[in-house]
C-alpha positions in Angstrom: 57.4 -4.9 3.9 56.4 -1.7 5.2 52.8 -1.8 2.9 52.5 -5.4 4.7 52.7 -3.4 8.3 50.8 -0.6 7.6 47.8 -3.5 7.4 46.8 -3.9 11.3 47.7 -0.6 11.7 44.7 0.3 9.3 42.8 -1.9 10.2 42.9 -1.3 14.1 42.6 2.8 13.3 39.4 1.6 10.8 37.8 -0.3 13.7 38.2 2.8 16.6 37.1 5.1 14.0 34.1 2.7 12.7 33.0 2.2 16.6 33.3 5.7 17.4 30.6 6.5 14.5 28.3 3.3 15.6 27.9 4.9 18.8 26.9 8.6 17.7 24.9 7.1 14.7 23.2 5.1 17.6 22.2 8.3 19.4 21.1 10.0 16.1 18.8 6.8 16.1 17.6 7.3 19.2 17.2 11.2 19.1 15.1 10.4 16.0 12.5 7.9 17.4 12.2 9.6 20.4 11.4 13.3 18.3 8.5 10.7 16.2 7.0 9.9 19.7 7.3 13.3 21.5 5.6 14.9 17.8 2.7 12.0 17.9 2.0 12.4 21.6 1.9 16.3 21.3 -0.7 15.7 17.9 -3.0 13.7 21.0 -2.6 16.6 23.3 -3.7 18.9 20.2 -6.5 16.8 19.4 -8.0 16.4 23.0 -7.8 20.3 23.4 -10.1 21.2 20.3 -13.1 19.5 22.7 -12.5 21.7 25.9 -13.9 25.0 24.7 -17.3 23.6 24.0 -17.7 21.8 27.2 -17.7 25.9 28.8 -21.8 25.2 29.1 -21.5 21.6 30.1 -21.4 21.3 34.3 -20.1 18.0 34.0 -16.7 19.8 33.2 -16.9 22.2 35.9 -17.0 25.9 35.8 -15.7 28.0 33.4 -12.5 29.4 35.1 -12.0 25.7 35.2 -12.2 24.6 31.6 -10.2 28.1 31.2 -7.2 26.5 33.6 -7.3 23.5 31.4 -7.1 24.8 28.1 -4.0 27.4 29.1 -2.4 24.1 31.1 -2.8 22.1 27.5 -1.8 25.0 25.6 1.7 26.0 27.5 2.8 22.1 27.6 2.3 21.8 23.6 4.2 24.7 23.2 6.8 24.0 25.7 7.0 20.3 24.6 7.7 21.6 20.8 10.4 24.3 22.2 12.1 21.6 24.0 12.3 19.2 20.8 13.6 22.6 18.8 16.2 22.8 21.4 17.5 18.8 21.7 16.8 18.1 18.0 16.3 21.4 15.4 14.4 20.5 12.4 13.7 23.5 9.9 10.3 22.1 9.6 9.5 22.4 13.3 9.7 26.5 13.4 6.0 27.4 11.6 4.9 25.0 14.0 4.5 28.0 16.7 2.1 30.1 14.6 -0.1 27.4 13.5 -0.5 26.8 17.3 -1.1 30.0 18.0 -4.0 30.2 14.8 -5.5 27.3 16.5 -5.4 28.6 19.9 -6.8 32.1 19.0 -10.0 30.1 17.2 -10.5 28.0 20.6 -10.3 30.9 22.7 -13.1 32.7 20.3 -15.4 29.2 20.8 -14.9 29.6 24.7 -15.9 33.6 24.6 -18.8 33.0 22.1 -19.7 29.9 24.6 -19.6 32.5 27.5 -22.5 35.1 25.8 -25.9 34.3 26.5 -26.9 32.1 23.6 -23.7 32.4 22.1 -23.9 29.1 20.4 -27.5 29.5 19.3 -26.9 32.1 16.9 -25.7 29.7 13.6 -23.7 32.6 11.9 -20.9 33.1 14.4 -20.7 29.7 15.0 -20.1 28.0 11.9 -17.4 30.5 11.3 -15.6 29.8 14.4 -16.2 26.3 13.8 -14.9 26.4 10.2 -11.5 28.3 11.7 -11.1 25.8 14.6 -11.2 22.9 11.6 -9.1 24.4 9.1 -6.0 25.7 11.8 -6.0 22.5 13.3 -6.0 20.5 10.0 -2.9 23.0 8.8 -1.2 22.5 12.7 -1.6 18.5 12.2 0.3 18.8 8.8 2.6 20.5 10.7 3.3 18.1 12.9 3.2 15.4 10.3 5.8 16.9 8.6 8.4 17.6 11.1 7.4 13.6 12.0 8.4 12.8 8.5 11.7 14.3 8.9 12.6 12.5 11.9 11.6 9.7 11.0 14.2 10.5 7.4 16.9 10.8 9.7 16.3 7.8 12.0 16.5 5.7 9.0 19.5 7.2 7.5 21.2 6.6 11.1 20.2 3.2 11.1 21.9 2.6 7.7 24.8 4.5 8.4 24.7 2.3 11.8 24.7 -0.9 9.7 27.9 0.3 7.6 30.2 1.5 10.3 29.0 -2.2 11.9 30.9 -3.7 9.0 33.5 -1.5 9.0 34.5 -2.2 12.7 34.2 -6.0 11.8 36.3 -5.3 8.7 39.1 -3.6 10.6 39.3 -5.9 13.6 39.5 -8.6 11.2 42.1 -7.6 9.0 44.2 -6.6 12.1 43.6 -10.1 13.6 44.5 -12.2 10.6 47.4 -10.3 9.9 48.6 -10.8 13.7 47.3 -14.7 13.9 49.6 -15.3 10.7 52.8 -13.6 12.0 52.5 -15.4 14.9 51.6 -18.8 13.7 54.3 -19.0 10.9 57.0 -20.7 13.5 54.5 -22.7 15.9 52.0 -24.1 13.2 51.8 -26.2 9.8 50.5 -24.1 6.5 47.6 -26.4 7.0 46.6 -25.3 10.5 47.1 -21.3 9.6 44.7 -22.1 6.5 41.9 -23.8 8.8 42.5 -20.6 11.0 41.4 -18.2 7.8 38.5 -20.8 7.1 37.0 -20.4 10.2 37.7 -16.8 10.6 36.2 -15.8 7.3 33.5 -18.4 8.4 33.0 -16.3 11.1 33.1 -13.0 9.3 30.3 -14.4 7.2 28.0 -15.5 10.3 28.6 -12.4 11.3 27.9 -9.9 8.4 24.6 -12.7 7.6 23.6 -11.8 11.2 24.0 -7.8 11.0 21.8 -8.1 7.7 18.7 -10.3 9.1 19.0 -7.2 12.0 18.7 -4.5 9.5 16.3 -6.5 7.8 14.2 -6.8 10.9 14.7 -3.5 11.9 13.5 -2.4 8.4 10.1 -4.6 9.0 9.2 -3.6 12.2 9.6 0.1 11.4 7.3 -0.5 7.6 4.9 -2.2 10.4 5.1 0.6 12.5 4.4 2.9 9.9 1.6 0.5 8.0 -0.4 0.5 11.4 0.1 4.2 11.9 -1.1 4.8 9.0 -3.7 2.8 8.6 -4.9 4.1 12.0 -5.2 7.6 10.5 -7.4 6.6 7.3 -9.7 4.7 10.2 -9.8 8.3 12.1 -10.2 10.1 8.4 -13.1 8.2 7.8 -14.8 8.1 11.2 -14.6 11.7 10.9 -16.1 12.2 7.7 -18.4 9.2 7.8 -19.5 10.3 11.4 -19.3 14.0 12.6 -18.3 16.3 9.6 -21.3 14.6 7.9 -23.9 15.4 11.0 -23.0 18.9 11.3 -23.2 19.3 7.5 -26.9 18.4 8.4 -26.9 20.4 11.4 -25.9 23.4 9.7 -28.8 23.0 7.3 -31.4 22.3 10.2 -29.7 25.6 11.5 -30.5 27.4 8.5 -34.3 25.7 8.6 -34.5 27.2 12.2 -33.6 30.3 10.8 -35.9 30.7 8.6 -38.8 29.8 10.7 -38.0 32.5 13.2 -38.3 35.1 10.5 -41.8 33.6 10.1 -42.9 33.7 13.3 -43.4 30.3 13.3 -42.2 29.6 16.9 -43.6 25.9 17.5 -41.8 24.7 14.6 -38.8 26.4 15.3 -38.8 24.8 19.0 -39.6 21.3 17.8 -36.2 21.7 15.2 -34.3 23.2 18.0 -34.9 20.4 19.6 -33.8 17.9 17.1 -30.7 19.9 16.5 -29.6 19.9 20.5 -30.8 16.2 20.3 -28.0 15.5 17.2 -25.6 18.1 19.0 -25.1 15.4 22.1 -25.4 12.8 19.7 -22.1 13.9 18.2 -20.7 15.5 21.2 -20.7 11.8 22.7 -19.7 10.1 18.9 -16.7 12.5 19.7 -15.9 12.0 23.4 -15.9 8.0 21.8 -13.3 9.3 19.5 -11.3 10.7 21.9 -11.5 7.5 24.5 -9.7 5.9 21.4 -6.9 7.8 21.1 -6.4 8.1 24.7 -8.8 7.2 27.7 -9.4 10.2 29.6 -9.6 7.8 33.1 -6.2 7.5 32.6 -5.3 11.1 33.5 -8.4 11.0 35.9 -7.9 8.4 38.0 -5.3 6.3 37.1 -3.7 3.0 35.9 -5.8 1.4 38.4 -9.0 2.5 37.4 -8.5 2.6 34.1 -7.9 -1.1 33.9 -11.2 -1.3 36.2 -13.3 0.5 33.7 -11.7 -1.5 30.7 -12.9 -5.1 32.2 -16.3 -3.8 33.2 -16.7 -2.2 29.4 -15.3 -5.4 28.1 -17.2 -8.3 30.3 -20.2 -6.5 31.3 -23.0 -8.6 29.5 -20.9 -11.8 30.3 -20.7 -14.4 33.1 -17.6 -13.8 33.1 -16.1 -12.7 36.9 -12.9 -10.3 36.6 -10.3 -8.7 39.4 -7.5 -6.2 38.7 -4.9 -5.4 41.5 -2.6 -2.8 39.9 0.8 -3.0 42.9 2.7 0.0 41.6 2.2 2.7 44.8 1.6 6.2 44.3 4.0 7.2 42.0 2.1 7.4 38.7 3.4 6.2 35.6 4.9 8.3 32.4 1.6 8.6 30.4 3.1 6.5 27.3 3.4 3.7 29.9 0.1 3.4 31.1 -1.1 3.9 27.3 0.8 0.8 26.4 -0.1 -1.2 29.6 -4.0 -0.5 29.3 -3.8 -0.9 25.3 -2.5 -4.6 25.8 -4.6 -5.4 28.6 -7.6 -4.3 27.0 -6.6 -6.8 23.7 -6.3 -9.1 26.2 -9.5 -8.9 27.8 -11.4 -8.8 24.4 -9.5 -11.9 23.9 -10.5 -13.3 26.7 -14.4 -12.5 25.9 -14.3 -13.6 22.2 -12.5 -16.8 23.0 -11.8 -18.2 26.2 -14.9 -19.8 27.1 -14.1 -19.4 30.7 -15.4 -17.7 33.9 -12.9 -15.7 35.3 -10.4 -13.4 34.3 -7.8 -11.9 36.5 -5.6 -8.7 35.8 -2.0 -7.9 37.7 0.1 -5.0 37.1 3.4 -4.4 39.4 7.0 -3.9 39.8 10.1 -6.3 39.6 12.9 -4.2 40.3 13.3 -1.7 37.0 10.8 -3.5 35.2 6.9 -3.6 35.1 4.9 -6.7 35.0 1.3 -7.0 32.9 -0.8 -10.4 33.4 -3.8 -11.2 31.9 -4.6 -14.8 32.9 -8.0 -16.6 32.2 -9.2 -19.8 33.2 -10.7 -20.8 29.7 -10.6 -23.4 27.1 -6.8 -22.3 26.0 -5.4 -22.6 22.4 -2.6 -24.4 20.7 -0.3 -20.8 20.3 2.0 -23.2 17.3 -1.0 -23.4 15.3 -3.4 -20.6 16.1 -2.2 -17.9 13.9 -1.9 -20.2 10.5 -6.0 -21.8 11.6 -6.9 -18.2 11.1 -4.9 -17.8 8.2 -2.2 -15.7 9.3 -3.8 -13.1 10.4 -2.8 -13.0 14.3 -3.2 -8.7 14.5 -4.2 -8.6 18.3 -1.8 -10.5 19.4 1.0 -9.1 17.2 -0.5 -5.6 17.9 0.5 -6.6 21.7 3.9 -7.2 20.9 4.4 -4.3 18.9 2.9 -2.2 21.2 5.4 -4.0 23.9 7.9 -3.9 21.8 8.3 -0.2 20.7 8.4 1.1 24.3 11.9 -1.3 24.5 9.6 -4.6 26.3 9.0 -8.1 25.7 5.7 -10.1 25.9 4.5 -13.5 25.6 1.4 -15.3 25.4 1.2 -19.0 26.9 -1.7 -21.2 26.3 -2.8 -24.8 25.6 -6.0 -26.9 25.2 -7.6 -27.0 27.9 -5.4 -25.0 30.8 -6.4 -21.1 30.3 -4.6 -18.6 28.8 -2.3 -16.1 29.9 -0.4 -12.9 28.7 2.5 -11.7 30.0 4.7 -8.2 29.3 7.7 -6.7 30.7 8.6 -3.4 29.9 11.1 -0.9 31.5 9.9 1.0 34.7 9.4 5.0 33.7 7.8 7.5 36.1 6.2 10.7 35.3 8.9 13.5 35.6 8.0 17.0 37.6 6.6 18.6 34.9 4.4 16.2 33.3 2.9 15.5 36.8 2.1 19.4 37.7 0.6 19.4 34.1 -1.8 16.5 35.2 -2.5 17.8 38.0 -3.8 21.6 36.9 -6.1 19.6 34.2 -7.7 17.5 36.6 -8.1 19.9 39.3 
């Protein structure tokens, strides 16, 4: 008798227990993503700071002190970002991360002083060499970062699975108590037959329950190899714009370099103009190929001038040899966005718009951004031909990447979106997403790199 009553107590003690460790295995989830984004956001700031030393010549950029001001600005907020993830979540991996920083940093600040001397750049020996340094600490920084990444993203996954098996221990518990209980009191008031259609649907229940908790892991588990997949695949693409693209143009340029070089030593000084020509003509070539690559990862107009005109620059990119007439009215006020915000807004607008050009047939496309309540509302609405939205992705064989690109996008920042269409009556997509501001410290940071 005494075994039989220890049963709900068990059970009930099994279930606290089990939903005390959902809920910190929840915030080890969430501490883990959250470490991923912060490492992957601080990799962009790394990689849009390797282009401000050599714009110390360019005026477009301003004066010196100011390109100086920009690259200290860059430089404390990666290294007080990283201190500030050492603090909330320490990772063994994230401690050399501080002196490859500082490696990279002390070959940017030789680029900026050999920019400063008169002809500094001109002579080929010092620059290559400084070039080569700037390459190989940021290369060994970037590892770095991938590999604290890797370790966060470890211990979100071992949350998450943790998460699933303290979810079945709750149910477990709670169960077990509540049968036992259900019986005990059921013995005097009901027939064997109605206690034993009780269990049925009980364990019926336990059974939808569990089936449900598995298709979540399971999704969960898809959306993060998806994650991951795109990521991923997004790097190769950079690899191989890189190689295919600069690293192969100033392998040439190094060798014009040495041609230039040798000419000199001959005194042969209209030849050597006519080369140095061709090498400042591929040096702008690049320097733009670069400034491209950088727009990719993360428009610059964003941190210039806004949501607003960002999405104004996007649709006249987009529709600018097209009949096609555009508007954008972005209601949000004058408090700016947090930066991964606006990434994700413009992102999925500029899909959209693309969409919109490739497809719609239409003549007008209108763009709305603003606030209901907590929440902030993207539309993209055309007044094209529209689409069947059942049948679209399996006419093109499955392979609907834009528009599940826009959901993921959507999705990962804790948003919804939808797309509605049909023949004939336009198109239009739609995304919520949770309202988040920039804090103090990321807006005095923006504003010191675009003053």
């Amino acid at each position: 008798m005494t075994r039989i009553r220890l049963v709900p107590v068990v059970g009930v003690v099994l279930a606290i227990a089990s939903s005390g460790g959902f809920l910190l295995l929840q915030e080890r989830v969430a501490k883990g993503h959250d470490a991923q984004l912060t490492l992957v956001r601080t990799e962009n700031r790394l990689n849009e700071l390797q282009g401000l030393p050599w714009q110390v010549q360019n005026p477009k950029f301003g004066s010196p002190e100011r390109i100086r001001t920009m690259i200290d600005s860059t430089e404390r907020s990666i290294v007080a970002t990283i201190d500030g993830l050492r603090r909330s979540a320490p990772a063994a991996e994230l401690e050399p991360l501080a002196g490859l920083f500082r490696a990279n940093f002390a070959s940017l600040d030789r680029i900026y002083a050999l920019g400063l001397e008169p002809g500094g750049w001109n002579d080929p020996g010092p620059t290559i060499e400084v070039s080569q340094a700037q390459a190989v600490s940021l290369a060994k920084a970037l590892r770095g970062l991938g590999d604290a990444g890797s370790v966060y993203a470890h211990r979100a996954a071992v949350a998450e699975w943790m998460e699933a098996i303290g979810g079945i221990g709750t149910i477990a518990g709670l169960l077990a108590a509540f049968l036992f209980f259900y019986r005990r009191s059921g013995r005097a008031a009901r027939s064997q037959q109605s206690t034993l259609a009780a269990k049925n649907e009980a364990y019926e229940q336990l059974e939808q329950t569990l089936a449900a908790l598995t298709r979540s892991q399971e999704e969960r588990g898809r959306l993060l190899e998806r994650t991951v997949e795109v990521a991923e695949h997004e790097r190769i693409r950079l690899a191989m714009d890189l190689h295919d693209g600069p690293i192969q143009q100033l392998t040439v340029l190094a060798f014009n370099l040495d041609r230039l070089a040798q000419r000199i030593d001959r005194d042969e000084i209209a030849a050597a103009r006519t080369l140095m020509a061709d090498v400042r003509l591929s040096l702008s070539d690049e320097m733009e190929a670069l400034r491209r690559l950088m727009v990719e990862l993360r428009p610059p107009i964003l941190d210039e001038g806004g949501l607003s005109a960002a999405l104004s620059d996007a649709a006249g990119k987009v529709l600018a040899d097209t009949p096609i007439e555009w508007g954008v009215r972005c209601e949000v006020g004058q408090q700016r966005l947090a930066p991964e915000l606006e990434t994700v807004v413009y992102r999925v607008a500029y899909e959209a718009l693309a969409n919109a050009r490739k497809h719609s047939q239409g003549t007008r496309v209108d763009v709305l951004v603003s606030r209901v309540g907590d929440t902030l509302r993207l539309v993209v609405a055309d007044d094209g031909r529209g689409f069947d939205t059942a049948t679209a992705c399996s006419a093109s064989g499955g392979k609907c990447y834009g528009l599940l690109g826009m959901h993921e996008r959507v999705g990962g920042l804790g948003g919804t979106c939808r797309v509605d269409s049909r023949p004939g009556a336009g198109t239009s997509v739609e995304a919520f997403l949770p309202l988040k501001v920039r804090n103090v410290e990321e807006m005095r940071t923006h504003e010191l790199a675009v003053a």
